[in-house]
N, C-alpha and C positions, 0 to 999 in steps of 0.2 A: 623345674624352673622355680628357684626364690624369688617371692616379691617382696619388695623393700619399700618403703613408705616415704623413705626419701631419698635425696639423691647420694650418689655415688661420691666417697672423697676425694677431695682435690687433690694432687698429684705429690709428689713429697721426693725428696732425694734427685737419685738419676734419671726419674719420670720425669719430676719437674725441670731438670738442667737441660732434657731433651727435648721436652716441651718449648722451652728459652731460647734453644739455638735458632729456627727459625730470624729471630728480632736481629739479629746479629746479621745475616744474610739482608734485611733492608736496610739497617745502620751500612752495610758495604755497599748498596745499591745493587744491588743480587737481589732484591725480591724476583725481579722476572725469574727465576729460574723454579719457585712454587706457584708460575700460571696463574690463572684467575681463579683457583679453588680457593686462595687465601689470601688474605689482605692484613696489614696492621694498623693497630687502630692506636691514636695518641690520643687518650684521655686525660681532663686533669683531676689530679686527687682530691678528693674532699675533706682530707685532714690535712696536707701538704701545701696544696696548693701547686704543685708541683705535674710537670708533664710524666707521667706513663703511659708505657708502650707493650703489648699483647698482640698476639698473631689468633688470627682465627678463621674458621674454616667459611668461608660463602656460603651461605643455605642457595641465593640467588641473587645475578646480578642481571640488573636490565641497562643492556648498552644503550637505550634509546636516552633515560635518563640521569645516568651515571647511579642510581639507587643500588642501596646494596641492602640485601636480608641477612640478619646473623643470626645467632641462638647460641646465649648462656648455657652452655653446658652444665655450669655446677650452679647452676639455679642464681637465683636472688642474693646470694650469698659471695657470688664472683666478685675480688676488689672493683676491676673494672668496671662491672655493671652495677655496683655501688657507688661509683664513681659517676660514671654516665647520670645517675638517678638525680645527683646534685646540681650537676654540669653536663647537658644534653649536649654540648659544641665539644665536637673532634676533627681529629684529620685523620682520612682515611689514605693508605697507600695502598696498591695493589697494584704488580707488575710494573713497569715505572710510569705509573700513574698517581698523582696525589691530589687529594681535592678536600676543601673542609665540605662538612655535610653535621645534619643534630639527629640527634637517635630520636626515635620513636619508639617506645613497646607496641606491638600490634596489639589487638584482641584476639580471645584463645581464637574464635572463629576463622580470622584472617589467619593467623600463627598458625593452625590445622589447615588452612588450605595451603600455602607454603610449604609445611612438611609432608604432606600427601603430596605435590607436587616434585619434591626432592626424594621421596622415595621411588616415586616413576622413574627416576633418574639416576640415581645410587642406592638400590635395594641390598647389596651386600653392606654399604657402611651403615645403610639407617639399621639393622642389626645390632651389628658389633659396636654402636655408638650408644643405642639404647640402652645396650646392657652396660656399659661403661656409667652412663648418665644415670639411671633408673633403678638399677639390675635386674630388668628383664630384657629378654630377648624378642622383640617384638615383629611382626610380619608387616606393618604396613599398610595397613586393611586403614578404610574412614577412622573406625573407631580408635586404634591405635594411635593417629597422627593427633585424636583429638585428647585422650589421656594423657599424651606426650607435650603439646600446648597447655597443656590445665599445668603441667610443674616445669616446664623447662620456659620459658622467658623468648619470645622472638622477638626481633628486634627491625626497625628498616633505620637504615643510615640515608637518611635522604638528602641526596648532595644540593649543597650551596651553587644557588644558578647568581 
């Protein structure tokens, strides 16, 4: 197992045009058809000004208050979460649901309990995503959720009441 010091590169070519098609499915109003594992999020640019749109995977959604947990994958360094940084106000969509909500970054501590919580729940993707994000392969263990919070960015979309 390589350790890498920082995150994994962003996606490039056919990675990334496959990573894009999701966006396409909510612009048809087909997101229902990717469930409540993922949501797309309209943020505005911070050089533009301009609305963009990114699909990303739920870490956790609480029905009670429409809140939604996410995580930067490619770190601090994601447009969108550059974007978010300027411009906390989005709209979030997921299955045909939309609702504006403002991002918050968590602290690693919350962010570590969150991701030990989604790994109780998806111990095969927190895996193959870690290594993707990180490049390691991680189990899941406290300590691992908490390494994985220190570089990878959580997030809660806390919807607009």
């Amino acid at each position: 197992m390589t350790k890498k010091t920082t995150l994994g590169s962003a996606p490039r070519g056919l990675a990334r045009l496959a990573i894009r098609l999701p966006i396409w499915l909510y612009r048809l109003r087909l997101g229902w058809l990717l469930g409540d594992r993922f949501l797309m999020l309209t943020h505005i640019g911070r050089k533009t000004g301009q609305p963009h749109q990114t699909v990303l995977e739920v870490v956790r959604h609480d029905q009670a208050t429409g809140d939604y947990i996410i995580a930067s994958g490619w770190g601090e360094r994601a447009d969108w979460f550059r974007n978010i940084q300027k411009n906390p106000h989005v709209l979030v969509a997921s299955g045909e649901r939309r609702r504006e909500a403002i991002a918050e970054q968590l602290p690693v501590a919350g962010a570590a309990e969150e991701l030990c919580d989604y790994t109780r729940r998806h111990p095969h993707a927190v895996r193959a995503l870690s290594r993707l994000m990180i490049g390691e392969r991680l189990s899941g263990s406290v300590e691992d959720c908490r390494r994985l919070a220190e570089r990878v960015p959580i997030l809660m979309l806390r919807a607009r009441r």
